[in-house]
Backbone as JSON Lines, residues from 0, in Angstrom:
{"i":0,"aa":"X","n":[110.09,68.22,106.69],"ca":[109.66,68.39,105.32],"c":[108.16,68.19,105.16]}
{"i":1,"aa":"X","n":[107.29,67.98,106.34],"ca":[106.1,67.4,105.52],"c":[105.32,68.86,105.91]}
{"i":2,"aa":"X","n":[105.52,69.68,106.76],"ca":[105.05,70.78,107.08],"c":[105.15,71.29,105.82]}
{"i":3,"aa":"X","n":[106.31,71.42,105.02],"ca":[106.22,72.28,103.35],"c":[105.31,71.67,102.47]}
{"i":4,"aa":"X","n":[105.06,70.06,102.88],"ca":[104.27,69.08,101.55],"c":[102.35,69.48,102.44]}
{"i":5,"aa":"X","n":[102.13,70.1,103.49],"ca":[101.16,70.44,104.21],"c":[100.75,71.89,103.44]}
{"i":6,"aa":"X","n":[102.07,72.25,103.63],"ca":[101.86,73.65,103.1],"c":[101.39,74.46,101.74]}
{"i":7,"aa":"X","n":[102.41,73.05,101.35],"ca":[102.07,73.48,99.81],"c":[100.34,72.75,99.14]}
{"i":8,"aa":"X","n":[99.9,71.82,99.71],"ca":[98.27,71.57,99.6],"c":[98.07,73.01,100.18]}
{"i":9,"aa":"X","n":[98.11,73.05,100.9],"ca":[97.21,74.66,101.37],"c":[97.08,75.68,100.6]}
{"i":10,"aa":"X","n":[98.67,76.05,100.18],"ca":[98.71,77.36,98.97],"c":[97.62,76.68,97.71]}
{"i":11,"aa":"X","n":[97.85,75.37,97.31],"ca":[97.64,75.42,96.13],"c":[95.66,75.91,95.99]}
{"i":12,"aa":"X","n":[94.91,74.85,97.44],"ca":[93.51,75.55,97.38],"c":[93.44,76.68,97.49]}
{"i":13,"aa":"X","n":[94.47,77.9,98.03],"ca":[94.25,78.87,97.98],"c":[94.62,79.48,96.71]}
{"i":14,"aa":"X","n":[95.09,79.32,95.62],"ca":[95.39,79.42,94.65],"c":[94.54,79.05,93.62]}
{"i":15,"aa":"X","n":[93.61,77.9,93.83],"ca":[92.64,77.54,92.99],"c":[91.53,78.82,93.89]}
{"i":16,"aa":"X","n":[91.15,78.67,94.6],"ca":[89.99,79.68,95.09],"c":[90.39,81.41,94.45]}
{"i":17,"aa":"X","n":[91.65,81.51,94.53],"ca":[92.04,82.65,94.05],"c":[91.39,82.85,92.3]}
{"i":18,"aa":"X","n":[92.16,81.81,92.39],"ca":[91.76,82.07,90.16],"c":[90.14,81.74,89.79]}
{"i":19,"aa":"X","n":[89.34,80.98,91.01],"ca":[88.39,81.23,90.53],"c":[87.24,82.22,90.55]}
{"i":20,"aa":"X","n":[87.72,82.89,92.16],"ca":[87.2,84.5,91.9],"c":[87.96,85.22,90.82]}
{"i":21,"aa":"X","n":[88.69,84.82,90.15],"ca":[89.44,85.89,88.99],"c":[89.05,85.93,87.62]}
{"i":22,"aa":"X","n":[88.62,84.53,87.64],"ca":[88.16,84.04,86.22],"c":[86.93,84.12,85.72]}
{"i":23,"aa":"X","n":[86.28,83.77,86.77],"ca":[84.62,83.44,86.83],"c":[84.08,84.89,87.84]}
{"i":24,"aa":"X","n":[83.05,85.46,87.32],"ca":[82.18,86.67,87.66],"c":[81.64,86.18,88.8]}
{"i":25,"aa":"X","n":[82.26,86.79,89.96],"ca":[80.93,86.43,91.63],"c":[79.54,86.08,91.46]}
{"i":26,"aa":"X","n":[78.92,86.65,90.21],"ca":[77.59,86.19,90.33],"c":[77.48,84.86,89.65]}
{"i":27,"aa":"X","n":[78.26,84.52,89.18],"ca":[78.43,83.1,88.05],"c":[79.19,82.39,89.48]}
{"i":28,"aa":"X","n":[79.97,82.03,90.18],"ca":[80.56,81.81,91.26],"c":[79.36,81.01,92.23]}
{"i":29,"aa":"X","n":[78.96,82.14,93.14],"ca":[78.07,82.2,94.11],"c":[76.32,82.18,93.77]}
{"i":30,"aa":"X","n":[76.14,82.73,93.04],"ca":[74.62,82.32,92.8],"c":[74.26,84.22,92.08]}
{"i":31,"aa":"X","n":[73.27,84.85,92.93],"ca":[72.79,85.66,91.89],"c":[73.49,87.5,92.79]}
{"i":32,"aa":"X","n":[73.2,87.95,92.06],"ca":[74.12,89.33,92.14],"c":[74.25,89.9,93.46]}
{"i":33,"aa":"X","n":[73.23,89.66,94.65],"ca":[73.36,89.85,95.61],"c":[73.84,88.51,96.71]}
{"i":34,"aa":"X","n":[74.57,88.14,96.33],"ca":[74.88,87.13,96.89],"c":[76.45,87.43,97.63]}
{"i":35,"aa":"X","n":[76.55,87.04,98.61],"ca":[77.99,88.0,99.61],"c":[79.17,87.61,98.67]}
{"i":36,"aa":"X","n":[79.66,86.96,97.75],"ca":[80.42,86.59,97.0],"c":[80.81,87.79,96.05]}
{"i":37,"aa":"X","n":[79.45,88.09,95.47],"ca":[79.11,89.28,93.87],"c":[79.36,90.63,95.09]}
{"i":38,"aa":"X","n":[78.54,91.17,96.6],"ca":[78.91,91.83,96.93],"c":[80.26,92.48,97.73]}
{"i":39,"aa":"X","n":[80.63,90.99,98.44],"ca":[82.01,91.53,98.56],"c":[83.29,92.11,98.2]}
{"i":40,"aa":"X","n":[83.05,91.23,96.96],"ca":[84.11,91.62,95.63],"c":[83.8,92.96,94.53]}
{"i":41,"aa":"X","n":[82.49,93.12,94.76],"ca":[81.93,94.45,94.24],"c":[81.95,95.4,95.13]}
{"i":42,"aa":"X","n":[82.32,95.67,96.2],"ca":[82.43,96.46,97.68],"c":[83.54,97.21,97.0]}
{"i":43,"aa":"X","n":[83.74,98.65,97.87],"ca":[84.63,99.1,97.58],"c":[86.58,98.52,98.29]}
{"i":44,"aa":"X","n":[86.48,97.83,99.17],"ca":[87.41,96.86,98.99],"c":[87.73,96.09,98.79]}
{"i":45,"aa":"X","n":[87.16,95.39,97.34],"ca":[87.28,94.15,96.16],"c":[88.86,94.28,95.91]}
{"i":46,"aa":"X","n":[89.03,95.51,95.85],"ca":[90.71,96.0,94.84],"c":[91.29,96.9,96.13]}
{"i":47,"aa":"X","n":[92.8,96.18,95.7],"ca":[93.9,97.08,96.54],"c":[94.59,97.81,95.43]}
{"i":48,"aa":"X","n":[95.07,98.97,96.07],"ca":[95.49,99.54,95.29],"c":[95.12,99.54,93.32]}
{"i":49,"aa":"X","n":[93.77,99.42,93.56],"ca":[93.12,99.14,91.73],"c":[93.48,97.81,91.63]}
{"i":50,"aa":"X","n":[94.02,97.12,92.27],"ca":[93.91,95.67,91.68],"c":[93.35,95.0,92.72]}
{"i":51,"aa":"X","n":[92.25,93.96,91.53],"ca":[91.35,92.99,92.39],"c":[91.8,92.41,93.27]}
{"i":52,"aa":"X","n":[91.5,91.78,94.62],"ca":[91.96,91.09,95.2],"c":[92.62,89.87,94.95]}
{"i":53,"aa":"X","n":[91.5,89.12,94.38],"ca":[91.48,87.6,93.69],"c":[93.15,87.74,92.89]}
{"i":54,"aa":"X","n":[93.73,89.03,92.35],"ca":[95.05,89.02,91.32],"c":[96.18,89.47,92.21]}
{"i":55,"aa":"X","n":[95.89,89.85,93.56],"ca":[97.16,89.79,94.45],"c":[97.27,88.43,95.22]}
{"i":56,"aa":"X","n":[95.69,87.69,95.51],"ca":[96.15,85.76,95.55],"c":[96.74,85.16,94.8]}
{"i":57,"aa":"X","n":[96.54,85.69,93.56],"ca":[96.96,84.27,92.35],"c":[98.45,84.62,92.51]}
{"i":58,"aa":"X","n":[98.99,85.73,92.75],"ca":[100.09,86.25,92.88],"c":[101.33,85.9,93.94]}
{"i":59,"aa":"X","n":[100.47,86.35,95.33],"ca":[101.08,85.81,96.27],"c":[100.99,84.51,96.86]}
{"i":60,"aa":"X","n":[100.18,83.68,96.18],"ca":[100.18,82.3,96.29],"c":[100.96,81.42,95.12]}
{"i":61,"aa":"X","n":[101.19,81.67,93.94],"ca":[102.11,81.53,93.36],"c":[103.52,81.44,93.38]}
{"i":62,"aa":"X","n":[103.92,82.96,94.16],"ca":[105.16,82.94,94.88],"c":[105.1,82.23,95.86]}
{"i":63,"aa":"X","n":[104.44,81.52,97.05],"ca":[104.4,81.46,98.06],"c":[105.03,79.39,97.47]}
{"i":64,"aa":"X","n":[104.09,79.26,96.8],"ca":[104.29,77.64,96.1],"c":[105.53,77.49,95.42]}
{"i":65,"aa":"X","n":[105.86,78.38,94.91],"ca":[107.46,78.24,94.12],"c":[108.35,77.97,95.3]}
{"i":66,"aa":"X","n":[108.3,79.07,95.7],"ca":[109.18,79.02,97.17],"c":[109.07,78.0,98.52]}
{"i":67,"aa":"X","n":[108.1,77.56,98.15],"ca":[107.38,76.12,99.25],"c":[108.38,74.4,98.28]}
{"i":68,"aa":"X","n":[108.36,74.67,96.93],"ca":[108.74,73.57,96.3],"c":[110.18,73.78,96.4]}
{"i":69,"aa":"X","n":[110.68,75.02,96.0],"ca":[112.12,74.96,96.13],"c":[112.39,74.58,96.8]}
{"i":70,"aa":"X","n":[112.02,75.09,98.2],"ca":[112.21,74.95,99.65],"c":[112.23,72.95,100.17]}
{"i":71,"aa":"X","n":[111.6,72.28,99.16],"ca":[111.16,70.89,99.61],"c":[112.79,70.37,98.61]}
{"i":72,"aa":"X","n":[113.09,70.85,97.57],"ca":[113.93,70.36,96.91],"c":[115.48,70.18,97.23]}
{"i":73,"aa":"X","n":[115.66,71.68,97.52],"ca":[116.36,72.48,98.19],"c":[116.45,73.04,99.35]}
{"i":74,"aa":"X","n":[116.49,72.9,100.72],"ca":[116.03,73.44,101.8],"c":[117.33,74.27,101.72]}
{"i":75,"aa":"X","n":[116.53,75.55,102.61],"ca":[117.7,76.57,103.28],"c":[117.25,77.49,104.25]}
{"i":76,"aa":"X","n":[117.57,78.02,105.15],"ca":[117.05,79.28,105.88],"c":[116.41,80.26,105.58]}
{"i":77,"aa":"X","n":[117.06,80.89,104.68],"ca":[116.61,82.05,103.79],"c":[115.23,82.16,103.29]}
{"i":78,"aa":"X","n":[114.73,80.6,102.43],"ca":[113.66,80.61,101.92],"c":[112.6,80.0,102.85]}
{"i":79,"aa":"X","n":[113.03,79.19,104.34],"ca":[112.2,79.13,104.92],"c":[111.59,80.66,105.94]}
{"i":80,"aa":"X","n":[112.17,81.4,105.99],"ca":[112.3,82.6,106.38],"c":[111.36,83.4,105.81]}
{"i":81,"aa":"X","n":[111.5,83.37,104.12],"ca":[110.7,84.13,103.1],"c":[109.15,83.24,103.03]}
{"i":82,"aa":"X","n":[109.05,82.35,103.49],"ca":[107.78,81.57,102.9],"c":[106.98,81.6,104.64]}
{"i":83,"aa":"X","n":[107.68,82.36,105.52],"ca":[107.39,82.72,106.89],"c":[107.05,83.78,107.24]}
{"i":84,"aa":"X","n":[107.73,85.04,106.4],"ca":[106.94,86.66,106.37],"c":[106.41,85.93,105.42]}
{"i":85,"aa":"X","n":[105.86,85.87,104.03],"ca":[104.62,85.85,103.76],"c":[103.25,85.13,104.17]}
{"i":86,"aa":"X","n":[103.71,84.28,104.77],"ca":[102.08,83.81,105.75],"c":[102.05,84.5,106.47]}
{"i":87,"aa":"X","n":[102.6,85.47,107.7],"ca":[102.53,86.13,108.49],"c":[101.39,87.33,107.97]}
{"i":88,"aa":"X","n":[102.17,87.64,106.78],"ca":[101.91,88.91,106.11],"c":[100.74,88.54,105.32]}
{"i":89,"aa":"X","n":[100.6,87.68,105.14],"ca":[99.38,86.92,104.24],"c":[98.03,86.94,105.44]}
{"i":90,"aa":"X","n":[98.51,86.47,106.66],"ca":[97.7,85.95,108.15],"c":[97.12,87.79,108.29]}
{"i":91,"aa":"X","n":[97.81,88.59,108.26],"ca":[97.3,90.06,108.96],"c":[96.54,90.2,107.87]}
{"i":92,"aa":"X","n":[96.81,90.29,106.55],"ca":[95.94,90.53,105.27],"c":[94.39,90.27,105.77]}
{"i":93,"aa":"X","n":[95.0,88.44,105.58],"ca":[93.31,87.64,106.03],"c":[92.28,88.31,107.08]}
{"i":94,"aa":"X","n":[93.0,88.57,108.35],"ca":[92.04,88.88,109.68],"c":[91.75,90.63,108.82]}
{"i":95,"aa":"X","n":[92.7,90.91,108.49],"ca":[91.74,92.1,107.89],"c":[90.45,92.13,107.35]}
{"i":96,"aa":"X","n":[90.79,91.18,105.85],"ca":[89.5,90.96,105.31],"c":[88.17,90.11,106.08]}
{"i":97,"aa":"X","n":[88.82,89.17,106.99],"ca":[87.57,88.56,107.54],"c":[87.12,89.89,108.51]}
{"i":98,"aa":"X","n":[87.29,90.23,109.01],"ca":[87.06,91.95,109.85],"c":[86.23,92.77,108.72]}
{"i":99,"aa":"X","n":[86.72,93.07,107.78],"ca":[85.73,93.65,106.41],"c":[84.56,92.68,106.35]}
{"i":100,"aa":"X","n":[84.54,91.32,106.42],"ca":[83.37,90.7,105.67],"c":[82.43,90.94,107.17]}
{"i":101,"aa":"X","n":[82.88,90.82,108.1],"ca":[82.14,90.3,109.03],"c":[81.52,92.12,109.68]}
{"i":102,"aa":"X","n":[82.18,92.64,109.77],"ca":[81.62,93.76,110.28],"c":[81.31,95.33,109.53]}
{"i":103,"aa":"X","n":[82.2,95.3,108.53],"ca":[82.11,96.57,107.66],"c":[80.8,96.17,106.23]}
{"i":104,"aa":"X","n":[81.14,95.23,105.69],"ca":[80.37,94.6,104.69],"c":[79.68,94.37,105.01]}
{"i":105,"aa":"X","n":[79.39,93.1,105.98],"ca":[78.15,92.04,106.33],"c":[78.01,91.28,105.72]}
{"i":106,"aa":"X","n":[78.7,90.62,104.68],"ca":[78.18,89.92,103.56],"c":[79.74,88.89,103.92]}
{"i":107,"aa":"X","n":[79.57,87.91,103.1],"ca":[80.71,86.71,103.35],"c":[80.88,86.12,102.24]}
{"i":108,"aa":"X","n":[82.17,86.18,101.94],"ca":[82.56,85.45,100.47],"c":[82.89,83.84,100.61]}
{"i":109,"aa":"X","n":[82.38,83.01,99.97],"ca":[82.8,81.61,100.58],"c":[84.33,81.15,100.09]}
{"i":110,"aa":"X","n":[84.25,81.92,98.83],"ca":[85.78,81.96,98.37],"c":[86.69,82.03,98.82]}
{"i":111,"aa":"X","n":[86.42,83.88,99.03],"ca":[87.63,84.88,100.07],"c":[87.75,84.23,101.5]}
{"i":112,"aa":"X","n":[86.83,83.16,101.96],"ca":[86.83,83.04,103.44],"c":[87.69,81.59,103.13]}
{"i":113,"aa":"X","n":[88.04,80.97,101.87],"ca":[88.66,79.8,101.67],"c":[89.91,80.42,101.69]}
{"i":114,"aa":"X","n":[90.47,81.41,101.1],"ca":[91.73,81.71,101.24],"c":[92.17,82.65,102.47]}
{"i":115,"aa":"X","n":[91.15,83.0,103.37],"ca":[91.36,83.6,104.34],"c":[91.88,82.46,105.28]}
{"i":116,"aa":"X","n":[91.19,81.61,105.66],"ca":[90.98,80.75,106.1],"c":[92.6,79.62,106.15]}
{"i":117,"aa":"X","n":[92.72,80.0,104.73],"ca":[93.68,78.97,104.77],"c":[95.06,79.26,105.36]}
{"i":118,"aa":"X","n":[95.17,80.53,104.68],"ca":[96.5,81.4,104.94],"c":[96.55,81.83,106.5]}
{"i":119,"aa":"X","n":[95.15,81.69,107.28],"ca":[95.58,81.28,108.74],"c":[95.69,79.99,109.05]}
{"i":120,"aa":"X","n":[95.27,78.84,108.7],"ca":[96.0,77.66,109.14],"c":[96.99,77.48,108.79]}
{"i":121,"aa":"X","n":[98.08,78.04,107.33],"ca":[99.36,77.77,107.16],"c":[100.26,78.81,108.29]}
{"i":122,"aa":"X","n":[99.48,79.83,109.18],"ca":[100.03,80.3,110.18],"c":[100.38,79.49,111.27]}
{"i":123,"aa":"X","n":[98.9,78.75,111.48],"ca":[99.3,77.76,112.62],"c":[100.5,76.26,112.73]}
{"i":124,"aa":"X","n":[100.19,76.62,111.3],"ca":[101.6,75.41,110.89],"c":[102.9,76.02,111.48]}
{"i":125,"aa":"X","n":[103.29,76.86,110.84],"ca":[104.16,77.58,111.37],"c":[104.62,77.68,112.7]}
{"i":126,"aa":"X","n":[103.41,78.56,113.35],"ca":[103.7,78.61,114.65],"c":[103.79,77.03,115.78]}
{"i":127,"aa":"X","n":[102.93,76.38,115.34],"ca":[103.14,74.83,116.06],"c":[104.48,74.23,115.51]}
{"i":128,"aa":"X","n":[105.42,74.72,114.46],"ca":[106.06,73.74,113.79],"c":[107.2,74.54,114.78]}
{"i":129,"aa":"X","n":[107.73,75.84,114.6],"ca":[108.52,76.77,115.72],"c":[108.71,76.36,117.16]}
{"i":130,"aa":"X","n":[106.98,76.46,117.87],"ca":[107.49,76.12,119.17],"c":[107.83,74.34,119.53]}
{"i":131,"aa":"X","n":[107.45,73.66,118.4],"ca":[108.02,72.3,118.63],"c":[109.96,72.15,118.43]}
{"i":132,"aa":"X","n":[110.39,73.15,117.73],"ca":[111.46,73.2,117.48],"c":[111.95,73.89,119.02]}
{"i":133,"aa":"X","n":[111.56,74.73,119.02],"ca":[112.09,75.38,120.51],"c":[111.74,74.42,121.54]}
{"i":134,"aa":"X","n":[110.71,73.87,121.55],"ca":[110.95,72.82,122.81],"c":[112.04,71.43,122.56]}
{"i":135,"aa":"X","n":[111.81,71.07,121.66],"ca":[113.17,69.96,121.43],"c":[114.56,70.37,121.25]}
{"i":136,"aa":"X","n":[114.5,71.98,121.34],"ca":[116.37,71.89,120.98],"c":[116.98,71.36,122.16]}
């Protein structure tokens, strides 16, 4: 259980970093309009599919925390399963975007690199928490 109470600190900074690129204007954020924050998010891959990035975090970190608390209240397979494709799926997202900041952009969001960032260490949770299970069965 403490891997979910690990986990769920993790979503939640990624969840605050999310809403505050959502709320607050990159240049109010990071400093002044050219600043990798205002340009990354002003890049033409700020938005997926027309929606900002910052509103598919608040989103999928939202779900990700519901399902992290249930999961602490209630444990079951199913939802540890579901809260396992989405970091996965969250983890390929991230190396995407850090791949955009670092080589297509050039510019670095300190934000986007907080929730990048994070959603790969809740990978490594994962994966260290798995092969400890497979070595003790």
């Amino acid at each position: 259980m403490m891997k979910y109470r690990i986990l769920l600190i993790v979503f939640s900074v990624c969840l605050v970093a999310s809403a505050i690129l959502s709320v607050i204007p990159p240049s109010n954020v990071c400093g002044a309009n050219n600043s990798g924050c205002s340009i990354v998010n002003n890049s033409k891959y700020g938005k997926t599919f027309g929606v900002r990035n910052s509103y598919w975090g608040i989103f999928a970190f939202t779900v990700l925390i519901s399902l992290t608390i249930s999961q602490l209240v209630k444990p079951n397979k199913k939802k540890e399963n579901f809260i396992a494709l989405g970091i996965i799926l969250g983890s390929i997202v991230a190396i995407y975007f850090i791949y955009l900041q670092l080589f297509v952009i050039k510019a670095y969001c300190k934000y986007c690199m907080v929730v990048d960032i994070g959603i790969l260490f809740a990978l490594a949770i994962i994966v260290v928490d798995r092969l400890f299970q497979l070595r003790w069965k």
